[in-house]
DSSP file (Angstrom, degrees, kcal/mol; ACC not computed):
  #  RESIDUE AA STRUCTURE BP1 BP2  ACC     N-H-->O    O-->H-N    N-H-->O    O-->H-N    TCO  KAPPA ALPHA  PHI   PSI    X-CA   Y-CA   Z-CA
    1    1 A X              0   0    0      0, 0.0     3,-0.1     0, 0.0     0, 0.0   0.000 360.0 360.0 360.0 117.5  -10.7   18.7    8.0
    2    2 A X        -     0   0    0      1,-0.1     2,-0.5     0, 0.0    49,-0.1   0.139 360.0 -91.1 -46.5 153.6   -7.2   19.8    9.2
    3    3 A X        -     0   0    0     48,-0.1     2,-0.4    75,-0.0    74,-0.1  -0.679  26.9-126.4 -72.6 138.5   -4.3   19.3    6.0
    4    4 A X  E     -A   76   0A   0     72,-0.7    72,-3.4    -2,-0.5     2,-0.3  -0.767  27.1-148.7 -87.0 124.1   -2.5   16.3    5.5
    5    5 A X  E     -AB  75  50A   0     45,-2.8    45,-2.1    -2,-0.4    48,-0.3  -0.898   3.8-148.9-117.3 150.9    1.3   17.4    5.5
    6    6 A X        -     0   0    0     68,-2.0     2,-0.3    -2,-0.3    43,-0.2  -0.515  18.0-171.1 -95.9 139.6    3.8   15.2    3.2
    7    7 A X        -     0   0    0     41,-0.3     2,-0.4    -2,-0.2    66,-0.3  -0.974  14.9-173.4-143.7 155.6    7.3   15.1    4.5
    8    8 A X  E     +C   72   0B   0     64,-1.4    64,-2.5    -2,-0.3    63,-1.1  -0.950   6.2 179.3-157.4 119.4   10.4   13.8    2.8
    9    9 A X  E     -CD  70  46B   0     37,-1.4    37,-2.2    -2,-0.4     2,-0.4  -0.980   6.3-177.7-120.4 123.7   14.0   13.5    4.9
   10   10 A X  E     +CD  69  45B   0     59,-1.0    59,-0.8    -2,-0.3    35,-0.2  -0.995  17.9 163.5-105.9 140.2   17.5   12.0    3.3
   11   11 A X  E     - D   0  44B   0     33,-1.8    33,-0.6    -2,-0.4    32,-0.4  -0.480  54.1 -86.4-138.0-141.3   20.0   12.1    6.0
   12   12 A X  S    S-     0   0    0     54,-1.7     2,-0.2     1,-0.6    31,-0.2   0.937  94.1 -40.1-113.8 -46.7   23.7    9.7    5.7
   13   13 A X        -     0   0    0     53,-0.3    -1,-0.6    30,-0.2     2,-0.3  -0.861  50.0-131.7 171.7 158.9   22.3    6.5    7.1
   14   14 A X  B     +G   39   0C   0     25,-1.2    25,-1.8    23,-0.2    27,-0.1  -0.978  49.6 130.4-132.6 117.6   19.9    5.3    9.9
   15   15 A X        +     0   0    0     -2,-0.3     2,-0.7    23,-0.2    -1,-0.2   0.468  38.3 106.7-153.3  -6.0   21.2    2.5   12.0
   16   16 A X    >>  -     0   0    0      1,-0.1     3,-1.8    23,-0.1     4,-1.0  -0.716  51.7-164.0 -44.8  72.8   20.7    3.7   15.5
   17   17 A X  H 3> S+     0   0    0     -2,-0.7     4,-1.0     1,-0.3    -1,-0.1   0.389  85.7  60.6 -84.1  -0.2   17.7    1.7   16.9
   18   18 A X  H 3> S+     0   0    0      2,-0.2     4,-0.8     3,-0.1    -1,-0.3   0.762 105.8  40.3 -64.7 -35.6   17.2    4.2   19.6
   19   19 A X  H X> S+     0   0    0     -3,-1.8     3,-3.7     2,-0.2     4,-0.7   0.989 118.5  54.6 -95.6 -67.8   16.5    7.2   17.5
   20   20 A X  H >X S+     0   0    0     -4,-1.0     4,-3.6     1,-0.3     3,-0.9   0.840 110.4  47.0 -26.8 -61.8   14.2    4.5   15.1
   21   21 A X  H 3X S+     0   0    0     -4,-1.0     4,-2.6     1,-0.3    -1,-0.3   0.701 110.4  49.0 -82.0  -7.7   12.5    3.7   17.9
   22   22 A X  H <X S+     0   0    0     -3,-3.7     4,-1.6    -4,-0.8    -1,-0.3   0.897 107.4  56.1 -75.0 -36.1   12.0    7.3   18.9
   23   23 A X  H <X S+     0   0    0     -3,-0.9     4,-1.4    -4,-0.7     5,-0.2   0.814 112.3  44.6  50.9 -87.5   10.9    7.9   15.6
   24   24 A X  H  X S+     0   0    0     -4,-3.6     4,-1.2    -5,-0.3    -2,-0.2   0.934 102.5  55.4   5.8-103.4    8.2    5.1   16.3
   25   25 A X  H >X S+     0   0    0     -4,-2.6     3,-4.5     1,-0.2     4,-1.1   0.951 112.8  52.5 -31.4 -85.0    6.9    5.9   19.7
   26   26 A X  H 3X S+     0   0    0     -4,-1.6     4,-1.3     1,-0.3    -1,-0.2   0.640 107.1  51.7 -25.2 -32.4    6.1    9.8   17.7
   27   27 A X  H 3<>S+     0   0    0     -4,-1.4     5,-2.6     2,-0.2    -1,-0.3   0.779 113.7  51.4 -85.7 -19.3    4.2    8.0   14.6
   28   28 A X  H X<5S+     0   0    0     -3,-4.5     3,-0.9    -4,-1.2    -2,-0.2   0.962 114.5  34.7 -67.7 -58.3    2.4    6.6   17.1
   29   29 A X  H 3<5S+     0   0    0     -4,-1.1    -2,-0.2     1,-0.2    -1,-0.2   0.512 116.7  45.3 -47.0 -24.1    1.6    9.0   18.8
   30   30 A X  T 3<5S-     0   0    0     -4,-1.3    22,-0.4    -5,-0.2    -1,-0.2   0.083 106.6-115.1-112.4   1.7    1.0   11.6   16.7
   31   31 A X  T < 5 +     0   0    0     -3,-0.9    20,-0.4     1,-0.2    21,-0.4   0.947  66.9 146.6  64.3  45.2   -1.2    9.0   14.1
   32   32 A X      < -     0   0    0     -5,-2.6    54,-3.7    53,-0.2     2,-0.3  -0.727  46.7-126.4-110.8 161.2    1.7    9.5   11.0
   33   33 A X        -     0   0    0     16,-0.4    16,-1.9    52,-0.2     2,-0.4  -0.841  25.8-161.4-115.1 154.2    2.7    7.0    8.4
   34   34 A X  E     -Ef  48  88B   0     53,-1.9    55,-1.0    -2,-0.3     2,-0.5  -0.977  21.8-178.6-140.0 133.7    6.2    6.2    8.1
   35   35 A X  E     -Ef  47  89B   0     12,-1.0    12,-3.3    -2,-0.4     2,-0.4  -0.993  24.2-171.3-146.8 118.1    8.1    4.6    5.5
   36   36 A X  E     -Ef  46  90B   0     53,-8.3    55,-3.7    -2,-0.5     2,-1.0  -0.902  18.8-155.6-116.5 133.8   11.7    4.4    6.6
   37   37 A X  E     + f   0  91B   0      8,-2.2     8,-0.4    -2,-0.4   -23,-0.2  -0.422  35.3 157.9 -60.6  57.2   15.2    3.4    4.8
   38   38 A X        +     0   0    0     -2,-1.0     2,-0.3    53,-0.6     3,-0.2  -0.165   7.8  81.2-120.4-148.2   17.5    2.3    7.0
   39   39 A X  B    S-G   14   0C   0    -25,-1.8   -25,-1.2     1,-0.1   -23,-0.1  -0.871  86.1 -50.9 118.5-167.6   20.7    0.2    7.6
   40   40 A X  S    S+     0   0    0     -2,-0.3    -1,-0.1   -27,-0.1   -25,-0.1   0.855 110.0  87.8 -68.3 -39.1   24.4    0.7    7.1
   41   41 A X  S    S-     0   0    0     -3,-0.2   -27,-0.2    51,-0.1     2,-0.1  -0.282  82.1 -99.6 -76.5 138.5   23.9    1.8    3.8
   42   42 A X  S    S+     0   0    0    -29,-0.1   -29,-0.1    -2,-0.1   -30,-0.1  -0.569  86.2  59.2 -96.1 178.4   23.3    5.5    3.0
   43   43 A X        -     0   0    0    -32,-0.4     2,-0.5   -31,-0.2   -31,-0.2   0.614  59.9-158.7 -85.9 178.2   21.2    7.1    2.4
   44   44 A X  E     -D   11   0B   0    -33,-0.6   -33,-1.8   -31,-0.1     2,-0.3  -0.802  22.3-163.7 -87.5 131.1   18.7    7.0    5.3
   45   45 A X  E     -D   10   0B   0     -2,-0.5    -8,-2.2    -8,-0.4     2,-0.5  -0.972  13.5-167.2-112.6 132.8   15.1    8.0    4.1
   46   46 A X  E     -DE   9  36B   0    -37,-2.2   -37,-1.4    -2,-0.3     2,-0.5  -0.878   2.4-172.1-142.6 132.3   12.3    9.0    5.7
   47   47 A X  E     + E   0  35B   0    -12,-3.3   -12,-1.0    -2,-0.5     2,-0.3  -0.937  11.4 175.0-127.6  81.5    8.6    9.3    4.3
   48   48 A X  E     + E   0  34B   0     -2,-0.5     2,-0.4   -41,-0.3   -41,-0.3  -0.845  10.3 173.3 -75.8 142.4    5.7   10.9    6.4
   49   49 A X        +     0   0    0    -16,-1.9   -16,-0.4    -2,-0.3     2,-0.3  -0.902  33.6  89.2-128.3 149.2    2.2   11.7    5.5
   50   50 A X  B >  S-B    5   0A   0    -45,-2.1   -45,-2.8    -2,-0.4     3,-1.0  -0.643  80.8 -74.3 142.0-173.1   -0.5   13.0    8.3
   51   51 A X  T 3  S+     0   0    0    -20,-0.4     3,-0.2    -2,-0.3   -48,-0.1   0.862 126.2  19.2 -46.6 -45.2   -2.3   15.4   10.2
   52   52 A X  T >> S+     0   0    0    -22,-0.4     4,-1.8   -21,-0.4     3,-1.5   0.333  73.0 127.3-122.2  28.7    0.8   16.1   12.6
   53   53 A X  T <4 S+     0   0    0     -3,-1.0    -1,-0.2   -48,-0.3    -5,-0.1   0.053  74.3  62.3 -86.2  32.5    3.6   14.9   10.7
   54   54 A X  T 3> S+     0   0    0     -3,-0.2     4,-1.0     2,-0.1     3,-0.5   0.662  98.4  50.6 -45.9 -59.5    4.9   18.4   11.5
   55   55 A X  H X> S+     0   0    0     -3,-1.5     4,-2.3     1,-0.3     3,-1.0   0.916 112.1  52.8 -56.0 -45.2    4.9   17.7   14.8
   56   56 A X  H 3X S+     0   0    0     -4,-1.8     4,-1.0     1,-0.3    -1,-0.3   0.711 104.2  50.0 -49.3 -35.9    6.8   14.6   13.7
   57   57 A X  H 3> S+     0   0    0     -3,-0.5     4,-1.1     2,-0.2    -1,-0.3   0.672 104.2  60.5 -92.6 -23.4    9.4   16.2   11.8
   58   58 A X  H <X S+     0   0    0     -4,-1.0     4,-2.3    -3,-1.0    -2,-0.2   0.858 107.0  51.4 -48.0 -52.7    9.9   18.5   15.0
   59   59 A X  H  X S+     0   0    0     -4,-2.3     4,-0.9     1,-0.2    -2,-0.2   0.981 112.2  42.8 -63.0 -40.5   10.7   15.0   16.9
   60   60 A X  H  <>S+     0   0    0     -4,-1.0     5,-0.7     1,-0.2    -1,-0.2   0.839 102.4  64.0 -87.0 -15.3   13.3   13.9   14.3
   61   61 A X  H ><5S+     0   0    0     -4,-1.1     3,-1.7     1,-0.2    -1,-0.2   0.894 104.5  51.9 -44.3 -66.4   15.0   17.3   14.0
   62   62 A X  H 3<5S+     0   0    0     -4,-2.3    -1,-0.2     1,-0.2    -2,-0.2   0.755  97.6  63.2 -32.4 -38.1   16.0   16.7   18.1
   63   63 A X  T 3<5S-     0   0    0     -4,-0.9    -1,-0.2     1,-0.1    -2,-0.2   0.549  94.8-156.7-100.5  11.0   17.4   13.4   17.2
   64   64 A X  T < 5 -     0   0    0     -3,-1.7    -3,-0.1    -4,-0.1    -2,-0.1   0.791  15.5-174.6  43.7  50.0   20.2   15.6   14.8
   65   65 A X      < -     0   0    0     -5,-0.7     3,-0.5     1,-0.1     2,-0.2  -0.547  36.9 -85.2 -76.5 165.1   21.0   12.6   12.6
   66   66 A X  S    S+     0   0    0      1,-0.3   -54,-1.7   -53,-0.3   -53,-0.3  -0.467 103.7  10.9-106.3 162.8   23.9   13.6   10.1
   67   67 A X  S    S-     0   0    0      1,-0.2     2,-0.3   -56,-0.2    -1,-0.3   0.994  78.1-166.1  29.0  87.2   23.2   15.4    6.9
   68   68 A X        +     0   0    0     -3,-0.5    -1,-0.2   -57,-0.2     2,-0.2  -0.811  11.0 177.6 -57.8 130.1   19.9   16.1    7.6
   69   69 A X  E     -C   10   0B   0    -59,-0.8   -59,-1.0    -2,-0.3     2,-0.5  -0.821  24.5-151.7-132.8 144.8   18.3   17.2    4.4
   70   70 A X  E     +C    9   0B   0     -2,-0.2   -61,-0.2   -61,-0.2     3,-0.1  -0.984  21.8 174.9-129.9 112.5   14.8   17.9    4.3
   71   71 A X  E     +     0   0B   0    -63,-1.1     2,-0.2    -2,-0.5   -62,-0.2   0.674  63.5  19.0 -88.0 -21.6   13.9   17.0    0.3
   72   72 A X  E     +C    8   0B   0    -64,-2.5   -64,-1.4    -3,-0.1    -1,-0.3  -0.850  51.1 166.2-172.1 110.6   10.2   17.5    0.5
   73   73 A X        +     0   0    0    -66,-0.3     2,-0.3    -2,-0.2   -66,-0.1  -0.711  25.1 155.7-123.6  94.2    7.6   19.2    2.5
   74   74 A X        -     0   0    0     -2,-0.2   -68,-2.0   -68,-0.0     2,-0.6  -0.792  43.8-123.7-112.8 152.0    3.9   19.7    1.2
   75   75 A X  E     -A    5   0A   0     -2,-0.3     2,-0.5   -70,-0.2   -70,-0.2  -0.797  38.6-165.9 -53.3 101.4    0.6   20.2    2.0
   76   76 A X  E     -A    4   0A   0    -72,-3.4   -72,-0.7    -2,-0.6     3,-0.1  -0.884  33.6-138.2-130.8 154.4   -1.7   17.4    0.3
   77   77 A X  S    S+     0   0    0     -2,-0.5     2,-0.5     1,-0.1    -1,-0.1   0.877  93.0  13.1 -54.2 -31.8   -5.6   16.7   -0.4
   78   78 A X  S    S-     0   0    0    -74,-0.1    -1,-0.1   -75,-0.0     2,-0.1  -0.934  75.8-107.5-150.6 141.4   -5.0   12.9    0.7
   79   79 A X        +     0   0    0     -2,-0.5   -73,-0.0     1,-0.1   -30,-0.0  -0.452  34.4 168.6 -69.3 127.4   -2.7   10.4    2.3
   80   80 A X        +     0   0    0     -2,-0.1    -1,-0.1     2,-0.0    27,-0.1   0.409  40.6 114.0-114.8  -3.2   -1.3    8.2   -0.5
   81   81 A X  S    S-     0   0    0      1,-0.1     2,-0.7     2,-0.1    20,-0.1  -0.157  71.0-134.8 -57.0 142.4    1.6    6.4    1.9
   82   82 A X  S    S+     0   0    0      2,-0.1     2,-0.3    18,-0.0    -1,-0.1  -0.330  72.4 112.5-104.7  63.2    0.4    2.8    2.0
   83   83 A X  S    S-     0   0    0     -2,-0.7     2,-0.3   -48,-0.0    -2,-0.1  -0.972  73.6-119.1-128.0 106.6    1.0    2.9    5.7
   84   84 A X    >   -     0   0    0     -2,-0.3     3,-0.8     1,-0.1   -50,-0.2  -0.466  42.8 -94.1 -85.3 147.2   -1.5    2.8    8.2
   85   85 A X  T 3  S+     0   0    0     -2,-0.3   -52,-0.2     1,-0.3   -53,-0.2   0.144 111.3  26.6 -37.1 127.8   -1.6    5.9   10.5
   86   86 A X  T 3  S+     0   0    0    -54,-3.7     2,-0.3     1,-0.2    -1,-0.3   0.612 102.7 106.0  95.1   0.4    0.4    5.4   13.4
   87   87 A X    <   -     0   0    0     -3,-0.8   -53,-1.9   -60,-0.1     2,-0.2  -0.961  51.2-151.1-138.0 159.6    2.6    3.1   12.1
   88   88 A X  E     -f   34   0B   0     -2,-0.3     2,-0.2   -55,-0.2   -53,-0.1  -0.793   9.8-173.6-108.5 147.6    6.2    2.6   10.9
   89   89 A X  E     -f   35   0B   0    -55,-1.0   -53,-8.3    -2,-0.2     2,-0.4  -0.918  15.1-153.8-136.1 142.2    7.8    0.1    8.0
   90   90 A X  E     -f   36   0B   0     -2,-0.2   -53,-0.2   -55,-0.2     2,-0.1  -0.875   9.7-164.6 -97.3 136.1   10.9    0.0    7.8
   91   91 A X  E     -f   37   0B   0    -55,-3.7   -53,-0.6    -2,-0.4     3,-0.1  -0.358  12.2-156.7-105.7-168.0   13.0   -1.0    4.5
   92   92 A X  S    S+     0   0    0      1,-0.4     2,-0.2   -55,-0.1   -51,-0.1   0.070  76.2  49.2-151.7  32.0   16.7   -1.9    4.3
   93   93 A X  S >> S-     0   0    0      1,-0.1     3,-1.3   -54,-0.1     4,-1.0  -0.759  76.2-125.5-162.2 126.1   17.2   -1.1    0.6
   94   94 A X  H >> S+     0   0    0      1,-0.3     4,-2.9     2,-0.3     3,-0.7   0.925 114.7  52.1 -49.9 -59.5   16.4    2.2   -2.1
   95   95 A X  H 3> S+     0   0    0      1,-0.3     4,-1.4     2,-0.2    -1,-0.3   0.749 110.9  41.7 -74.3  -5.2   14.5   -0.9   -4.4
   96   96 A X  H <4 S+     0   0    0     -3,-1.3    -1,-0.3     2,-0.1    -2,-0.3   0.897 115.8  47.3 -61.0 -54.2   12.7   -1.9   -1.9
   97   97 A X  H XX S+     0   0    0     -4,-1.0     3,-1.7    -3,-0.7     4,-0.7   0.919 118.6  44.4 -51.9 -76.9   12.1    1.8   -1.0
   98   98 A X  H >X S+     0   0    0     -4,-2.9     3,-2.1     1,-0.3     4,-1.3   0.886 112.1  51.9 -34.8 -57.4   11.2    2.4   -4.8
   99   99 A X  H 3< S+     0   0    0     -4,-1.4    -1,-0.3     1,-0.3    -2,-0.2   0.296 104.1  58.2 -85.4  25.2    9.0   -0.8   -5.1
  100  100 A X  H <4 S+     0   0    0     -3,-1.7    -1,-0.3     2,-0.1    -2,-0.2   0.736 111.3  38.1-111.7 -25.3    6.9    0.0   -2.2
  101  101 A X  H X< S+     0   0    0     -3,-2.1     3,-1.8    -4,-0.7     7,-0.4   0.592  95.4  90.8-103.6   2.3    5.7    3.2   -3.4
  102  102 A X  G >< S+     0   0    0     -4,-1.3     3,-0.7     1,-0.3    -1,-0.1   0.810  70.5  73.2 -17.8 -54.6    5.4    1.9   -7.0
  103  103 A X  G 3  S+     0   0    0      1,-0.3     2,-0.3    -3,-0.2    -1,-0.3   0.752  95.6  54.5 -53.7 -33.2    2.1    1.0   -6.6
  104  104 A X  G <>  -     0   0    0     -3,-1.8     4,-1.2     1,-0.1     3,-0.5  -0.444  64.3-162.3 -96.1  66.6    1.1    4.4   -6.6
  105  105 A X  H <> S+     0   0    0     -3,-0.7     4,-2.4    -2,-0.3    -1,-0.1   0.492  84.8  48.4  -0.3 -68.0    1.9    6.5   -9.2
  106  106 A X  H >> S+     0   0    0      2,-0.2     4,-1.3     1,-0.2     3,-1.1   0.983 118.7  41.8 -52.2 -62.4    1.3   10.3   -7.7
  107  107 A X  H 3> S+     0   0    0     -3,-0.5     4,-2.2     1,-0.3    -2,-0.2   0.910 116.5  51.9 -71.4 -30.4    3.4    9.5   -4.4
  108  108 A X  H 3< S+     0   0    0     -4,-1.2    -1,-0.3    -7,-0.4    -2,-0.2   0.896 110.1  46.8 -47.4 -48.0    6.0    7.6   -6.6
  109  109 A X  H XX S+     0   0    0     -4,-2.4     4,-2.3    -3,-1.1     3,-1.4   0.840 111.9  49.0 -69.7 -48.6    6.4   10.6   -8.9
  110  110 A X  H 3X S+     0   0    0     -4,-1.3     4,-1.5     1,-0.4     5,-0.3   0.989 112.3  49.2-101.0 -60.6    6.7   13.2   -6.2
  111  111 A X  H 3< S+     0   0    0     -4,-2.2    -1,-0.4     2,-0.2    -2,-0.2   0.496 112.4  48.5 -53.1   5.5    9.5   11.0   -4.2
  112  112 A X  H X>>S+     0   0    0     -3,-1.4     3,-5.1    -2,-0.3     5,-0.8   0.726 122.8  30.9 -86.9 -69.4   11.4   10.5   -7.4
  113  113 A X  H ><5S+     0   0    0     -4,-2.3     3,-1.6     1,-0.3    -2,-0.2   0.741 120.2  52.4 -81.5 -25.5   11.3   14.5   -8.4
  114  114 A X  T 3<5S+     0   0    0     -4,-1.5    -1,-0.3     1,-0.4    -3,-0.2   0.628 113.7  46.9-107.7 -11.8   11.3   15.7   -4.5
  115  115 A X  T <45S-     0   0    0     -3,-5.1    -1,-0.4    -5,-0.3    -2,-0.3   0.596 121.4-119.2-107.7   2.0   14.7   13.2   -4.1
  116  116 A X  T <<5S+     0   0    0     -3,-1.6    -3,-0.2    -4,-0.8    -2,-0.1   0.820  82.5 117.2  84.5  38.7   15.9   14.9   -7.4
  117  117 A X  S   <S+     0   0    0     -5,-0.8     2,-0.3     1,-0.2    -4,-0.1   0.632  78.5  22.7-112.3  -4.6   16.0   11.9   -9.5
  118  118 A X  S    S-     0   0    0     -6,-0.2    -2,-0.3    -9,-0.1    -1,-0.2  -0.983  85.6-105.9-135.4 159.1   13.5   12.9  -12.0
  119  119 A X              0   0    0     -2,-0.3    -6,-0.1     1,-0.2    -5,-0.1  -0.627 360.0 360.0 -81.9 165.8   12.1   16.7  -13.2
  120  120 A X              0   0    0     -7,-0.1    -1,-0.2    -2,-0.1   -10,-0.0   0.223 360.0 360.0 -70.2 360.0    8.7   17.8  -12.2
């Protein structure tokens, strides 16, 4: 069984709905789960777990949103997004953001230390 890669992007804010929808199309294609921030407000976040969410992070890399930061890339034993593969949600607030990955503990924990708001 191929690795499940983790990915974690903060960039200055996501309001474009071209580059979302490009963004999209790619989780579709490529069978990733996506958990996105966006709106006016920064920052923009963006959360992939899957088989090619390499490939994925290749696609959003092209679309040069500003301060791209790439907070968090790992290798993990299982997908913990509460996303199904192949699909985006988008949120339009950081507690919303928060209270979606709450539910899990592990993913919760490594998106708080991987965004630098708690230590490992």
């Amino acid at each position: 069984m191929p690795p499940i890669h983790r990915i974690l992007i903060k960039t200055h804010h996501m309001t474009s709905r071209k580059k979302i929808i490009t963004l999209t199309r790619a989780a579709s294609n490529l069978q990733c789960s996506v958990l996105l921030k966006t709106g006016p407000h920064p920052p923009g976040i963006m959360l992939a777990e899957g088989e090619s969410a390499d490939e994925w992070l290749k696609v959003v890399k092209k679309l040069r949103y500003k301060d791209f930061r790439l907070m968090g890339k790992d290798e993990v034993l299982e997908g913990r997004l509460d996303v199904e593969p192949g699909r985006v949600v988008e949120l339009t607030s950081m507690k919303e953001f928060a209270a979606s990955l709450e539910n899990d503990p592990v993913i919760y924990e490594w998106w708080r230390v991987k965004m630098g708001f708690t230590e490992s």
